[in-house]
N, C-alpha and C positions, 0 to 999 in steps of 0.2 A: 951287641949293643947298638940300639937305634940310633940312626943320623941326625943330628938338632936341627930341628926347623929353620930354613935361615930366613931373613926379613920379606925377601920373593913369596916365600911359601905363605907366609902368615899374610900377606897381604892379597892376595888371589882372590879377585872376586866371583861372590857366586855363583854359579849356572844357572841358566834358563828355569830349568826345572825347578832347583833351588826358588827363583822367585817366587813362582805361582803359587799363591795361595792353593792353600789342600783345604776345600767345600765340601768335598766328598761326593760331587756329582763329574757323571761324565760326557763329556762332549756326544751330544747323538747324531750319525752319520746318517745325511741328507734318503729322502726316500727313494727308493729304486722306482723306476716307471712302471714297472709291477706291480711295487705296492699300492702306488698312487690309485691303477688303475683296480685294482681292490676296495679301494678305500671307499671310490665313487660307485663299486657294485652296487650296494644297495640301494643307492638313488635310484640309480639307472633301473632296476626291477620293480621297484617303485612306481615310477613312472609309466611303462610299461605296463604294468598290472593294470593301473588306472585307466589307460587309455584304450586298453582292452573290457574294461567295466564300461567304458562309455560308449564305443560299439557297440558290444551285446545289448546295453539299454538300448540305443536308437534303432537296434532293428527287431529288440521284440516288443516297443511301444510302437511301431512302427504305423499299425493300424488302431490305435486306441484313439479316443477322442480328444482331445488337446488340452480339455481340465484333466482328464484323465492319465495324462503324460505326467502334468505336471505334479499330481496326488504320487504319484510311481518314482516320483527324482528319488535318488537315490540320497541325496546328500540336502538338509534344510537350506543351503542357500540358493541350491540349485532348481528347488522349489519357490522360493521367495521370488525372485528374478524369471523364472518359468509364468508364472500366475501372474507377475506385473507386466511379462511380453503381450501375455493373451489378454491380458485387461486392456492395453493400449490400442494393442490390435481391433479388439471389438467395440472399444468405446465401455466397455459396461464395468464400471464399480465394483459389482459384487464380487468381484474375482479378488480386488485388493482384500477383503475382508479376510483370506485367508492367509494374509503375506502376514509373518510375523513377526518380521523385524520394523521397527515401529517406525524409524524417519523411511523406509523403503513402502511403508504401506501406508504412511499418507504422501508421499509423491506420485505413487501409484493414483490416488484418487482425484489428485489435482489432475493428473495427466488424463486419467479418464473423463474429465470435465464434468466431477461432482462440484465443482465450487458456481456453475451456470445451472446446476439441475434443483431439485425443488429443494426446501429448505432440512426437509426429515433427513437427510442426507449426510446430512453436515456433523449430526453427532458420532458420524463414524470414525472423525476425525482422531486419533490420539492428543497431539499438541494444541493446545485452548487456544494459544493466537493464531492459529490459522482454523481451525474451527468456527471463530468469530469474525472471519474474513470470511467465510464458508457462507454463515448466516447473512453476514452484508452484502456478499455478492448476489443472494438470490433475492432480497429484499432490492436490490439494484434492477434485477432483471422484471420484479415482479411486480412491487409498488405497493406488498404486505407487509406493516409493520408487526405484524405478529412476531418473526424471528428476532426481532432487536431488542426484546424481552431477554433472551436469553445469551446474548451477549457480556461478556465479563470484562473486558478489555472500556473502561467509558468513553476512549476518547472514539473508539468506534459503534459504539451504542448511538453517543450523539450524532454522529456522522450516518446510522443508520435510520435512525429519525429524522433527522435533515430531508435524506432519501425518500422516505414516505410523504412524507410532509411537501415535499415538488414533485412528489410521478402522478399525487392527486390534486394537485395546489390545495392542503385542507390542511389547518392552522395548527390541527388538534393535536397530530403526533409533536409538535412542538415543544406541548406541557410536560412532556417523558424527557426532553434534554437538561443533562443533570449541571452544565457548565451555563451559568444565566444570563453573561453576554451572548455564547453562541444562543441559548433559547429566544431572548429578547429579536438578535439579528433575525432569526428563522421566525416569528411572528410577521417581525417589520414587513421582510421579503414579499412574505405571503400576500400579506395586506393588500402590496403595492401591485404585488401581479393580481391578484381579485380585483381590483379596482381598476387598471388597467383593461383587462381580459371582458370584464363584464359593465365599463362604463360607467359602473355603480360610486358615488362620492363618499357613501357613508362607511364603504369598506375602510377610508380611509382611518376612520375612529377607533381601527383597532389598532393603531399604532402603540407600542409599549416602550416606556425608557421611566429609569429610577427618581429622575428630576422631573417635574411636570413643564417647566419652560421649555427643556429639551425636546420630553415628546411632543407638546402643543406644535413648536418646528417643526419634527418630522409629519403629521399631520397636513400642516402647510404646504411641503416639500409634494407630498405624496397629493394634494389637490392640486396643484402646481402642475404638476408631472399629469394629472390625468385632463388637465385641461390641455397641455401643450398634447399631449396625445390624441386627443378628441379634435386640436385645433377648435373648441368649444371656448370662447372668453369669457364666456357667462357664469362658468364654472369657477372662475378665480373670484367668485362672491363669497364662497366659503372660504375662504384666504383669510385669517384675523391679524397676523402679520401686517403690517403696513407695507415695508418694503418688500415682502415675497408680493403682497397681494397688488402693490404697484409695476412690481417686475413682470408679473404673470398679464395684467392688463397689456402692458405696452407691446409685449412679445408673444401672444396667442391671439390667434385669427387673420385673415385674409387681409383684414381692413386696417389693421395696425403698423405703421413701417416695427421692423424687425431690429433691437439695438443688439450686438454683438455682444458675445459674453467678455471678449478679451478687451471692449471699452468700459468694462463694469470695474467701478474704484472701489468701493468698498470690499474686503475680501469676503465676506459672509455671504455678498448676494453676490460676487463672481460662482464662488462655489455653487451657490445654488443654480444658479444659471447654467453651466456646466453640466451640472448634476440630472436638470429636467431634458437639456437639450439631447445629453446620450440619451435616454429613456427615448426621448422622442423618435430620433433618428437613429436609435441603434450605432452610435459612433464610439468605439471603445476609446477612442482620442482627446473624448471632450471626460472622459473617465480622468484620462491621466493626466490634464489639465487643472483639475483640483488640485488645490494646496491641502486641504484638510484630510491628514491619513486616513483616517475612521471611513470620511465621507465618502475619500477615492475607492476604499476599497471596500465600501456597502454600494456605489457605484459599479463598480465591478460584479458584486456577486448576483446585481439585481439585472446586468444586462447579459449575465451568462446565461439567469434561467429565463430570460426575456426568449432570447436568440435557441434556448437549448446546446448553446455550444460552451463545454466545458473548459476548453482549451484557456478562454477568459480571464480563468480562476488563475491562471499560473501571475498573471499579474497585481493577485491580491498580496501585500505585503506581510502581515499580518500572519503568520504559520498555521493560528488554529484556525482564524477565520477562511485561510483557503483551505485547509483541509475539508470544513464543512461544505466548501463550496462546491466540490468536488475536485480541486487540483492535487498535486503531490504535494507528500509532506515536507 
């Protein structure tokens, strides 16, 4: 007969074993350095194999022609980046036309300097905004508004009309600008450099703005400006203005003492004074002496294409108006 449990016995806590939860899985013993180096066999032949493929490539294209290399790659990207070496290498475009991955074959074409070469160029392009950068840039180098036509992107259309419209000083590509402050400014500009450039007073009459008091002003401004340019005082007869056409008397010609813009009280004829004397003198100072934003920085756009020097622009406030001017956006 069994011996009764006595109170020790019944109270014995469980083993270890006991505890563990039974998952039905079992502990798997760490990998031997055998296996590891098993495991990584196949990379390693991998590798191997490849780099054996790439030898035997480079020595039996070894005398092939260098499109010819790269028609031969073995592997499409190795192609793509083959055709975009030798396109850089030689400068020539045609070579991207083959690269088929599309941001890799228009960097290719930038890189080749199709964004400076003629405009037929450009539709090689896959992405439309840089395609239409493509067209601006050769209308930049070229002074054909024909590409700006085909520009999708407006705010660089205008901006490519602008271009034309200053490589010939010629009004016309003007009428194609679809934003009608920038077209109206690209008129003005015009105007004031023909009338300038050529002496001429009546160029001044193509001045354009929405209000007629306004333009009648700029008209003013712009005789103003051609007299103090000319140092001609005869010229401020066309002046209807009282005060531009009293300002312009006192301050153009030889024979007049000269009064200082920064003694001018009223602020309409400091500005204008300011306005004619940069023109005059090419001073970008008497620019940024204007109070009047518009004026300062149609001032600005007018003594950049005076001068030819772009840099100008950067001090136009206005974002679109320097864009058209030619500065950053």
């Amino acid at each position: 007969m069994p011996a009764p449990k006595t109170r020790k016995d019944a109270a014995e806590p469980p083993s270890e074993a006991q505890k563990a939860p039974s998952d039905g899985k079992k502990e798997e013993p760490p990998l031997s350095t055998q296996e590891k180096v098993q495991a990584f066999l196949p990379l390693v032949i991998i590798a191997v194999v490849l780099g054996i493929a790439i030898l035997l490539f480079n020595i039996f294209t070894q005398g092939e022609a260098p499109d010819a290399r790269c028609a031969n790659a073995l592997l499409g990207g190795w192609k793509d980046n083959c055709y975009y070496s030798l396109a850089t290498q030689t400068m020539n475009g045609a070579y991207c036309l083959r690269i088929n991955e599309t941001s890799l074959h228009d960097a290719c074409l930038m890189a080749a300097g199709t964004l400076a070469a003629n405009a037929s160029a450009c539709a090689d392009f896959s992405d439309s905004l840089i395609r239409d950068q493509c067209y601006l840039g050769s209308v930049n180098a070229t002074g054909s508004e024909a590409p700006c036509t085909k520009i999708v992107n407006a705010m660089y259309a205008d901006q490519c009309f602008l271009s034309a419209a200053y490589a010939h000083l010629d009004a016309a590509p003007c009428a194609s600008i679809r934003n009608n402050a920038s077209r109206i400014g690209c008129v003005n500009s015009i105007s004031v450099q023909l009338a300038l450039r050529d002496g001429n007073p009546s160029l001044c009459r193509g001045m354009e703005y929405p209000d007629e008091p306004t333009r009648l002003s700029l008209v003013d401004n712009c005789y103003y400006a051609l007299a103090a340019n000319q140092s001609d005082a005869s010229l401020c007869a066309y002046i209807a203005n009282e005060t531009i056409h009293s300002l312009c008397v006192s301050n153009v010609g030889p024979q007049t003492p000269q009064v200082p813009c920064e003694q001018q009280s009223a602020p309409g004829t400091r500005d204008t004074c300011f306005f004619t004397r940069a023109l005059a003198t090419n001073a970008t100072a008497d620019c940024g002496a204007i109070a009047g934003a518009a004026t300062k920085d149609y001032c600005y756009v007018n003594l950049a294409r005076q001068l030819g020097d772009l840099t100008i622009c950067e001090f136009v406030v206005d974002a679109n108006t320097r864009r058209l001017c030619g500065g950053s956006p």
